[in-house]
C-alpha positions in Angstrom: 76.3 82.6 97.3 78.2 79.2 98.6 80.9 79.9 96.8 82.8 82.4 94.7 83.1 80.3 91.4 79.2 80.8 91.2 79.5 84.7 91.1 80.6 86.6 87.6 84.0 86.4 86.6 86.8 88.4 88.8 89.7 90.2 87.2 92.8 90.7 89.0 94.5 93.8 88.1 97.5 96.0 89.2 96.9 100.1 89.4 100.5 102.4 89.7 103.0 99.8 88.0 103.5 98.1 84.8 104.5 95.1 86.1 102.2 92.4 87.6 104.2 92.0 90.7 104.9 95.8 91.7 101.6 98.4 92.6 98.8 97.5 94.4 96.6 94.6 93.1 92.6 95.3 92.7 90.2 92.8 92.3 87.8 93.7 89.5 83.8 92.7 88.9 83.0 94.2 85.6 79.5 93.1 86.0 78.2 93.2 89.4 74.5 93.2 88.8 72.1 91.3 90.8 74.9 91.1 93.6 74.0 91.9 97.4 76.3 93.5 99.7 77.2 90.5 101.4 78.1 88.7 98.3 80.3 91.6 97.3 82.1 91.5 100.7 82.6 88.0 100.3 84.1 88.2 97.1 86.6 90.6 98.3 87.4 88.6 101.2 87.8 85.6 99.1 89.9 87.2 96.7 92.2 88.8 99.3 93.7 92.2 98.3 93.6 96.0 99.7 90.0 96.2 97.7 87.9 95.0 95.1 85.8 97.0 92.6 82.2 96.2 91.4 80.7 97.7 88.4 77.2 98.2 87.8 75.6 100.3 85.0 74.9 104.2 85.7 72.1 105.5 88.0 69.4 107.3 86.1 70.0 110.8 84.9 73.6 110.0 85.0 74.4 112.9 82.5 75.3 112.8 78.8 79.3 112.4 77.0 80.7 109.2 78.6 77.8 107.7 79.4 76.0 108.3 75.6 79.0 106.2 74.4 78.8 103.6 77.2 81.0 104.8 79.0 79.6 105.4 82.4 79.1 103.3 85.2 78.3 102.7 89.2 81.5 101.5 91.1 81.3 100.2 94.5 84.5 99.4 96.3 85.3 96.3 99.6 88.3 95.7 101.1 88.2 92.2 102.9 86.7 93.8 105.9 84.2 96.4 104.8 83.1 98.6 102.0 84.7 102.0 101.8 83.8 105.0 99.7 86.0 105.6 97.4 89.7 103.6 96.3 92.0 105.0 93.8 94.0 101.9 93.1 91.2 100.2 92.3 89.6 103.2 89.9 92.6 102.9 88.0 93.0 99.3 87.4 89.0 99.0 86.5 89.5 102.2 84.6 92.9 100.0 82.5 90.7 96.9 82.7 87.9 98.8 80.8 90.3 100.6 78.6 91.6 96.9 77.6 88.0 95.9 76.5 86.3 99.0 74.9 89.6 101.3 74.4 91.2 104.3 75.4 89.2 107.6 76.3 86.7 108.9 78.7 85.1 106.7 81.4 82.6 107.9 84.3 82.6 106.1 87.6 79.6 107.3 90.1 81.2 106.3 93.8 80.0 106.6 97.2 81.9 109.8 97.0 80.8 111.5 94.4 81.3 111.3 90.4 85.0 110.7 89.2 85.9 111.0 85.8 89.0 109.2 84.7 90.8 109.2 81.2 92.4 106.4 79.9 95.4 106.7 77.6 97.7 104.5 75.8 101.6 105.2 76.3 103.2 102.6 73.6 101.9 99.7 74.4 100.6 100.2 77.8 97.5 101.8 79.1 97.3 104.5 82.0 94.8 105.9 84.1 94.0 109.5 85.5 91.3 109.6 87.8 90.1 113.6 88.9 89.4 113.4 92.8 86.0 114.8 94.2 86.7 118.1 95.5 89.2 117.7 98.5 89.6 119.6 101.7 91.5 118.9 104.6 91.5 119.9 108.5 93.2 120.1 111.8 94.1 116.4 114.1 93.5 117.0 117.8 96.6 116.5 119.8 94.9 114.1 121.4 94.1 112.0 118.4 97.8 112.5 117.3 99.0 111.5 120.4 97.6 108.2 120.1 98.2 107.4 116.6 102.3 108.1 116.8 101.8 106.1 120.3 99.9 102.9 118.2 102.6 103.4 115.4 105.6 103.4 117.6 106.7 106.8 116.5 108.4 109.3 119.1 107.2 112.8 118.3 110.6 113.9 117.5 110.6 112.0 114.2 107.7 113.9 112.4 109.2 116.9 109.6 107.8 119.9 111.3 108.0 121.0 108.0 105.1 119.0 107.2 102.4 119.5 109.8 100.0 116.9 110.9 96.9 116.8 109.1 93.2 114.6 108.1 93.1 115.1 104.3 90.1 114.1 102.3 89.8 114.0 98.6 86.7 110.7 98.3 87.8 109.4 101.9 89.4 110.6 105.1 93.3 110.1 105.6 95.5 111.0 108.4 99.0 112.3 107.3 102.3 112.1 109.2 105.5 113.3 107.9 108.9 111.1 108.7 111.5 112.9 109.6 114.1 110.7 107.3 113.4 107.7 105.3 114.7 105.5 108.0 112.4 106.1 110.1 109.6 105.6 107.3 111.2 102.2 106.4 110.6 100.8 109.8 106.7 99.8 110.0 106.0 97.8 112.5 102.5 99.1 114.7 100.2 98.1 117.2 97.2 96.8 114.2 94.3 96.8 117.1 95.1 99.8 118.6 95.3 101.7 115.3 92.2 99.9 113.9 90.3 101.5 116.9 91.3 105.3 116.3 90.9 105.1 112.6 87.2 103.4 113.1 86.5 106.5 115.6 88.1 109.2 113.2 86.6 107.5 110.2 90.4 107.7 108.6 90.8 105.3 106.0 94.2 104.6 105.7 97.3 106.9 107.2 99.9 108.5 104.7 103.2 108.8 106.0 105.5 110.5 103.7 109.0 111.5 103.6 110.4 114.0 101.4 113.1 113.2 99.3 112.9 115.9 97.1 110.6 119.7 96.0 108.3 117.5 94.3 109.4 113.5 95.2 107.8 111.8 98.0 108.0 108.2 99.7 105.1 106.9 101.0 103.4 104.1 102.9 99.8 103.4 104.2 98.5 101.0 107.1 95.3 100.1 106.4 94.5 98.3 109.4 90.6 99.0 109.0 90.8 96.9 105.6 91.7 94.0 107.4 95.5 94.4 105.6 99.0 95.6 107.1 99.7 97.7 105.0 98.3 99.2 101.6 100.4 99.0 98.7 99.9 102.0 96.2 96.8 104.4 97.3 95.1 106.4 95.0 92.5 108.1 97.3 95.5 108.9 99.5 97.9 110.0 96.6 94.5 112.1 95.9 94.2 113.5 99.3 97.9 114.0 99.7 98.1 116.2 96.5 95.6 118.6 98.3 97.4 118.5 101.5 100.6 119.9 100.0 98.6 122.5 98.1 96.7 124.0 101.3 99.5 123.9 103.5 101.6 125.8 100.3 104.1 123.1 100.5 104.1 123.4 96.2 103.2 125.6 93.4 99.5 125.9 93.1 99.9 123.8 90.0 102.5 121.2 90.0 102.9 117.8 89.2 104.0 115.3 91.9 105.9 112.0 91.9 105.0 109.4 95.2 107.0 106.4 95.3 105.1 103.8 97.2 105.4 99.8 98.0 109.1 99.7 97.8 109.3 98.4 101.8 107.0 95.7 100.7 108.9 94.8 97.6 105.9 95.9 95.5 107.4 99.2 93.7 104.5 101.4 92.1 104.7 104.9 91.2 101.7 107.6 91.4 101.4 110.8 89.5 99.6 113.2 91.3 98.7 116.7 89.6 97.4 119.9 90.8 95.9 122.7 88.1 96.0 126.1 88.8 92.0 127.1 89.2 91.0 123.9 89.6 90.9 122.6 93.5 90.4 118.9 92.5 93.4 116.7 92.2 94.6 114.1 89.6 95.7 110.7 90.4 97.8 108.8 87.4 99.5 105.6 86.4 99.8 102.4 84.4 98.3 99.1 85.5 98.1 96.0 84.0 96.7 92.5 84.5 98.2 89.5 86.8 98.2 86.5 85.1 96.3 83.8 86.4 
């Protein structure tokens, strides 16, 4: 591939906003076969955002319902730097994308991670997307490890919420969460990118999610995403994902609830993620409109 206007077409798509210039913007492959790893790599470096999405059809034996109705498919997701395993933002603007094309309903994505479902609905004259997470767990950050992550980010220790422990939560990819103490100290972002980069590679942490809590069920959030090759992240699925179980282990809300996270506001790209937890059920569910960016 010399060049990316000799690949297949690529969409460019917002996931958690309405609005073309708030959420996080996914580039989008809807036909990806025939193209090699490199090529994919290339196209999300060319195109430049958080993470691009490449579809393929379904591996064999894929199961029956979505994928009887054409509904099914192989996603594979890049940021500019790397592939990763699994990227919310990105499942819901394909999933809109899709939705756009062959309409509302059921849709099957096989990732890295495992199988995601995700239901597509239309609210008036907008589409949303609700992605169901893998099944999530999360586990205990060596002081050590936590030590050198508030160090790379600036933070003193005295402006976590001790309400809101230190955790790596993992729901389709790892993600190290840090509470702010206030959202003062949340709005000032400004890290050490190589020395972050370096323990994320060696915890295999995908992005950070630091949160503060504004209210029982309203949270702001924001993600570096150094190992993407980009500052900062601006809506994050996967983490919204991985959050949602965080909150539920550590009994921080009702077994089932539904959550509100406010992210990209610092970056002046406002998006909103719905993030639901069922009672009986320990996977979580990731919502919210998209829409396409105009050329």
């Amino acid at each position: 591939m010399s060049s990316l206007r000799e690949t297949p077409d690529v969409l460019r798509y917002t996931a958690f906003s309405d609005d073309p210039e708030g959420g996080n913007p996914a580039g989008i492959v809807l036909d990806a076969t025939g193209l090699s790893d490199e090529e994919m790599l290339a196209i999300a470096a060319e195109v430049g955002y958080s993470e691009s999405a490449f579809l393929t059809g379904p591996p064999e034996g894929a199961g029956s319902g979505a994928s009887d109705a054409g509904r099914a498919y192989t996603i594979r997701y890049f940021s500019p730097k790397a592939e990763v395993p699994f990227c919310g933002h990105a499942t819901v603007a394909t999933a809109v994308a899709l939705g756009e094309r062959i309409g509302p309903g059921d849709l099957v994505f096989t990732t890295r991670a495992g199988t995601v479902p995700v239901t597509v609905t239309r609210e008036g004259g907008a589409l949303r997307a609700t992605l169901t997470s893998v099944e999530p767990h999360i586990e205990e950050v060596a002081a050590d490890d936590l030590a050198e992550a508030l160090a790379a980010l600036d933070w003193p220790a005295g402006d976590l919420d001790p309400a809101l422990p230190p955790r790596i939560a993992f729901a389709g990819a790892r993600h190290l969460v840090l509470a702010a103490a206030s959202r003062e100290r949340l709005a000032h972002l400004a890290y050490d990118f190589a020395r972050l980069e370096a323990l994320m590679h060696r915890l295999d942490l995908v992005t950070l999610e630091l949160v503060w809590r504004a209210s029982a069920e309203v949270f702001h959030v924001r993600a570096p995403f150094p190992v993407g090759g980009v500052v900062e992240d601006p809506a994050t699925g996967a983490a919204a994902a991985a959050f949602g179980a965080y909150a539920r282990e550590l009994g921080l809300v009702p077994e089932a609830t539904v959550l509100t996270l406010h992210q990209g506001e610092d970056m002046g790209r406002p998006g909103v993620l719905t993030v639901e937890l069922r009672a009986g059920d320990r996977r979580i569910r990731v919502g919210g409109a998209g829409t396409r960016i105009p050329a």
